[in-house]
N, C-alpha and C positions, 0 to 999 in steps of 0.2 A: 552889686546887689547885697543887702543888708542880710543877713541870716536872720529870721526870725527867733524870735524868744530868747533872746541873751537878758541872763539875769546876773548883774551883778551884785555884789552882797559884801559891804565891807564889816567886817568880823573883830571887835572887838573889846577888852575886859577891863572893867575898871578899877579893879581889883590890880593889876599888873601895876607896878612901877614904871610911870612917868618921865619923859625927858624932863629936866631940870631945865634948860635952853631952850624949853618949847619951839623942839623940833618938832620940825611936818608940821601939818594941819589937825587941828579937834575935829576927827570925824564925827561926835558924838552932836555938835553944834547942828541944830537943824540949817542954817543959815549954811554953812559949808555943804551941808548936804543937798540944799536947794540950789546951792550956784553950781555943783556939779551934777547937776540932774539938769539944770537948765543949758548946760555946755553939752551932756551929751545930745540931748534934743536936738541943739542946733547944728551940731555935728556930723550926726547920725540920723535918728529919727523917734519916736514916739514905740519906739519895738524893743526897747533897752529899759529894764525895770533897774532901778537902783533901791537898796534896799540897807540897812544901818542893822544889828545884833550884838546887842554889849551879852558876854558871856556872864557878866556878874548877875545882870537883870534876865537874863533868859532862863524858863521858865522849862520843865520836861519834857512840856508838847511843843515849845515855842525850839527848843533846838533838838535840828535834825541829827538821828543817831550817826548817820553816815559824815555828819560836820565831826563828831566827838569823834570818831577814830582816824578822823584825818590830821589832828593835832594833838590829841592827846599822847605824850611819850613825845613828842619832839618839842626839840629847844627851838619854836617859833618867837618871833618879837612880834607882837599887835602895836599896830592894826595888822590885819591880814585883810587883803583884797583877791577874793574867788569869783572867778567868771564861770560861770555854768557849775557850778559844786568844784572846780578847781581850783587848785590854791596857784595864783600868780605873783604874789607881792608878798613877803613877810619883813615885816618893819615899816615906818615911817615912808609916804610914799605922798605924792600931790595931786592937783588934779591933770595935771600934764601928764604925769605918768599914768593915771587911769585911763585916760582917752589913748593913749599910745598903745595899753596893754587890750582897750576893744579893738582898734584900728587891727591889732595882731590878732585879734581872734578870729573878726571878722575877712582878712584876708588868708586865716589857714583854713578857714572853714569854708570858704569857696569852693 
């Protein structure tokens, strides 16, 4: 059974320094973020919102206060990938790893 309302939200600034090796994936790329919205789909179901926030372009109202004290003062690497306001992934991360990190969500959350 799928838990309802998983919102995943990958987090991150473009302002930060870039792998040179272009490592991981360009989350910022709509085209990666469509083929991993259409992997959870297929995977899962149409109950899993994906959602993309560059901190450079995010705007006062656009980023939630409770995101800013979750990273600010730590030594995070973005992207960051949060499931439900939680931080699961800091750093370069794929679409295999996202789908493995709902698969975990949704079977602690059973």
């Amino acid at each position: 059974m799928i838990k309802p309302g998983i919102q995943i939200t990958v987090v991150d600034d473009s302002r930060s320094e870039q792998c040179a090796a272009e490592c991981g994936l360009d989350w910022s790329s709509a085209e990666v973020r469509a083929l991993a919205s259409q992997q959870i789909k297929t995977r899962f179901s149409e109950k899993i919102g994906l959602e993309y926030l560059d901190l450079a372009k995010a705007t006062a109202n656009r980023k939630p206060p409770e995101l800013s004290q979750k990273i600010e003062g730590k030594n995070l690497l973005f992207p960051l990938l949060m499931i439900n306001g939680q931080l699961r992934i800091s750093g370069d991360f794929d679409i295999r790893q996202l789908l493995d990190a709902i698969e975990a969500e949704i079977e602690i959350g059973v």
